[in-house]
C-alpha positions as CSV (number, residue, x, y, z in Angstrom):
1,X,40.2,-8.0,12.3
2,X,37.0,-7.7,10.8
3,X,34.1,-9.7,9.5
4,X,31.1,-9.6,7.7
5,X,28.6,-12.3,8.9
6,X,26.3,-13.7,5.9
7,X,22.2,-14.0,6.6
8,X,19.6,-16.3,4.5
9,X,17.6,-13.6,3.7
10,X,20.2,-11.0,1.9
11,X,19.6,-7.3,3.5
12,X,18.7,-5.5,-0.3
13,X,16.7,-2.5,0.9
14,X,17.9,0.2,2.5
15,X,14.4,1.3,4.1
16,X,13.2,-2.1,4.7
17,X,16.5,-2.9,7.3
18,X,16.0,0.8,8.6
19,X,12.4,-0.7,9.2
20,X,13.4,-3.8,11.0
21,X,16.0,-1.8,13.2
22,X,12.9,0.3,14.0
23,X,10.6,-2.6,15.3
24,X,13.6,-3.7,17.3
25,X,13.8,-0.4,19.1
26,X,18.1,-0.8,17.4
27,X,19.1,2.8,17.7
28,X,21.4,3.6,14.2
29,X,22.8,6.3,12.6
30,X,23.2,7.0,8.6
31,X,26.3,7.6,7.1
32,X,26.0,7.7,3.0
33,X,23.9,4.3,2.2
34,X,25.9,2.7,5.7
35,X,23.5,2.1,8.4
36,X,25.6,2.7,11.7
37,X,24.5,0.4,14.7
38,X,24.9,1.5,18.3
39,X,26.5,-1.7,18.6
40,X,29.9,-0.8,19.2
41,X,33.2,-3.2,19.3
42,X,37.3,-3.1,19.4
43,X,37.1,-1.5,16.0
44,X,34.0,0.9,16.6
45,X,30.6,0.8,16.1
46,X,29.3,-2.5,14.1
47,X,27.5,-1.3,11.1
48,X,25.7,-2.6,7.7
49,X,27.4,-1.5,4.9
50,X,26.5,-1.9,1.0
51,X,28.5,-3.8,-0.8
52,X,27.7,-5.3,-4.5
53,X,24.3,-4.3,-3.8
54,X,23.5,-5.8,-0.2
55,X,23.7,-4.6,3.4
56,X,26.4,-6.9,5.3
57,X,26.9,-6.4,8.7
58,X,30.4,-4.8,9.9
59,X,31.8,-6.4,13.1
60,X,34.8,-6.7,14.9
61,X,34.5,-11.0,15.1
62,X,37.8,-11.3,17.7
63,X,36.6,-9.6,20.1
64,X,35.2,-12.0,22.4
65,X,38.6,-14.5,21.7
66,X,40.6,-14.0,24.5
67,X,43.5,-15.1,22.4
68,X,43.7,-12.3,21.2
69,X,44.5,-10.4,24.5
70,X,41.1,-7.4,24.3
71,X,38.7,-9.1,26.5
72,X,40.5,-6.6,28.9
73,X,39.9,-3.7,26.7
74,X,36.0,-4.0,27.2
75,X,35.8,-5.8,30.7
76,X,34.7,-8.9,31.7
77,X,31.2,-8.1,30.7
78,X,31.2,-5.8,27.5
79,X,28.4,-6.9,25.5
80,X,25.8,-6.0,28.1
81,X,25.9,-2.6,25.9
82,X,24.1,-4.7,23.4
83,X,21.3,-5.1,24.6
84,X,18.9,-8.1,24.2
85,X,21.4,-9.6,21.8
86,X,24.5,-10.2,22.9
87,X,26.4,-12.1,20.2
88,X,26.6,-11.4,16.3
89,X,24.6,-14.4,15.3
90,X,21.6,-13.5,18.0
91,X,21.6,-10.1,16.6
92,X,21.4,-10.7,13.1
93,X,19.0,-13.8,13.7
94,X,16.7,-10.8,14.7
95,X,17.5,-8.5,12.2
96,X,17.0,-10.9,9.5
97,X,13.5,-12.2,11.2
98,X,12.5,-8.4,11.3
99,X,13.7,-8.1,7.7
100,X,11.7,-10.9,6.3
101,X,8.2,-9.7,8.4
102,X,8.7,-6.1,6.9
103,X,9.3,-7.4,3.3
104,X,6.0,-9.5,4.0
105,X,3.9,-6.1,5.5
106,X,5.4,-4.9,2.3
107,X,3.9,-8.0,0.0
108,X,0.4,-7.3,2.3
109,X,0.5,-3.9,1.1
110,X,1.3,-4.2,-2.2
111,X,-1.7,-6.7,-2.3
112,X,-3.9,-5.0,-1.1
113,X,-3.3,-1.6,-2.8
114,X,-3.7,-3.9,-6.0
115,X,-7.5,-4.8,-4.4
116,X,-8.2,-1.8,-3.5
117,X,-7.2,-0.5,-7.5
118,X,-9.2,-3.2,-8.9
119,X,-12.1,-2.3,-6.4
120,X,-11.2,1.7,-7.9
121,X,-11.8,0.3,-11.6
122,X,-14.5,-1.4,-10.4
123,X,-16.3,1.4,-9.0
124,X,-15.0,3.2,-11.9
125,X,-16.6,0.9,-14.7
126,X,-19.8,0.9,-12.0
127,X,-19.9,4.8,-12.1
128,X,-19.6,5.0,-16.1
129,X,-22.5,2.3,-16.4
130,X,-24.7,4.6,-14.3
131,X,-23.8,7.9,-16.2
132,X,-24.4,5.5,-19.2
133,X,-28.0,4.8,-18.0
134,X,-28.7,8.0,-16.6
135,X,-27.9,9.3,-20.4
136,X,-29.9,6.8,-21.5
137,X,-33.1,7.8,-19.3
138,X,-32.6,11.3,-19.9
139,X,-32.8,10.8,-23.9
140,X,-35.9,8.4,-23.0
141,X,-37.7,11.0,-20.9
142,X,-36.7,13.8,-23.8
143,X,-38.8,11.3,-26.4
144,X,-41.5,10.3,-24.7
145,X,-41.4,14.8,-24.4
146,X,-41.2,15.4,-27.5
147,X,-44.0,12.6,-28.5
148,X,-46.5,14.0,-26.2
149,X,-45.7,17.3,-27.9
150,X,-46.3,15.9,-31.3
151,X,-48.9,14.0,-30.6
152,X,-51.1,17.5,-28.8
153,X,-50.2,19.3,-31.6
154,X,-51.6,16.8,-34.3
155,X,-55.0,16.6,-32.0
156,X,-55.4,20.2,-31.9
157,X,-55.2,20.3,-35.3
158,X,-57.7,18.0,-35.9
159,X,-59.6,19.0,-33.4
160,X,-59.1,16.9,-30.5
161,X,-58.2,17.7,-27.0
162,X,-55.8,15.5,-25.0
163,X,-56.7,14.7,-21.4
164,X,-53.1,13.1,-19.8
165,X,-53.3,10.5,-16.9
166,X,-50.6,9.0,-15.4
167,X,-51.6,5.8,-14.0
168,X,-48.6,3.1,-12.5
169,X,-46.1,5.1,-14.3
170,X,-47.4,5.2,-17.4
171,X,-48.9,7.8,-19.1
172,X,-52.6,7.5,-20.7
173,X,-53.5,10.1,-23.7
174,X,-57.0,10.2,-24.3
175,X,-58.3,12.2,-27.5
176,X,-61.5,13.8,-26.8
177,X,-63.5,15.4,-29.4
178,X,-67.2,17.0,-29.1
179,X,-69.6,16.9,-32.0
180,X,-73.0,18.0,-31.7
């Protein structure tokens, strides 16, 4: 006889179970998209298998009913193979409190991978503004350039000569001219 115990949270993901079976030190085996348990019963090793889209746990559920005449079978004290969780319900208790903390690293993850591409366009946006400026500089520097340029070549055509001074950044053009 078999039967497939039912959990709040529904086991959906294949990697996030894997995950929880992990944390819980569970050792497992894969078989297809079945996730084989080292929890073994009458009928073999208890196992979540897919089924309409979820993982249900596998499990022989007679076999602790002595009615049924196989508490001999395992001994007096089989499920000390199981480990720290000796019936179904304890086990998948676990597994389902695992499940949900994974799902919420998961959440955390997502989260913050969606900060961190915001902080990305940020710095993106940020690092076009300063190319933008820098651009912007440049074609300032070039004109103030090419009105220096201008403005020498006008004087020495007229006669002048241009004495530059740069005084608190800005630049002083003084036209000097000698007449005798």
């Amino acid at each position: 006889m078999s039967h497939i115990t039912k959990t709040k949270t529904p086991f959906i993901d294949k990697k996030l179970l894997i995950k929880a079976l992990d944390k819980l030190n569970i050792n497992y085996s894969l078989e297809g998209e079945n996730i084989i348990t080292d929890r073994k019963d009458f009928y073999g090793y208890q196992k979540f298998i897919l089924i309409n889209g979820k993982y249900l746990f596998q499990h022989d559920s007679s076999a602790t009913n002595s009615s049924y005449g196989w508490s001999g079978y395992y001994g007096s004290n089989w499920q000390k193979q199981f480990g720290d969780w000796k019936s179904v319900s304890e086990f998948i208790k676990a597994v389902t409190i695992e499940y949900s903390n994974q799902y919420k690293i998961l959440q955390e993850r997502i989260k913050e991978l969606e900060r961190l591409a915001e902080e990305k366009k940020i710095k993106e946006e940020l690092e076009r503004l300063r190319k933008e400026q820098e651009e912007i500089e440049r074609k300032r520097l070039e004109l103030i350039d090419n009105n220096k340029k201008l403005i020498k070549e006008k004087a020495k055509k007229m006669g002048y000569k241009v004495k530059e001074t740069v005084k608190n950044g800005k630049v002083k053009m003084v036209l000097v001219r000698r007449t005798y």
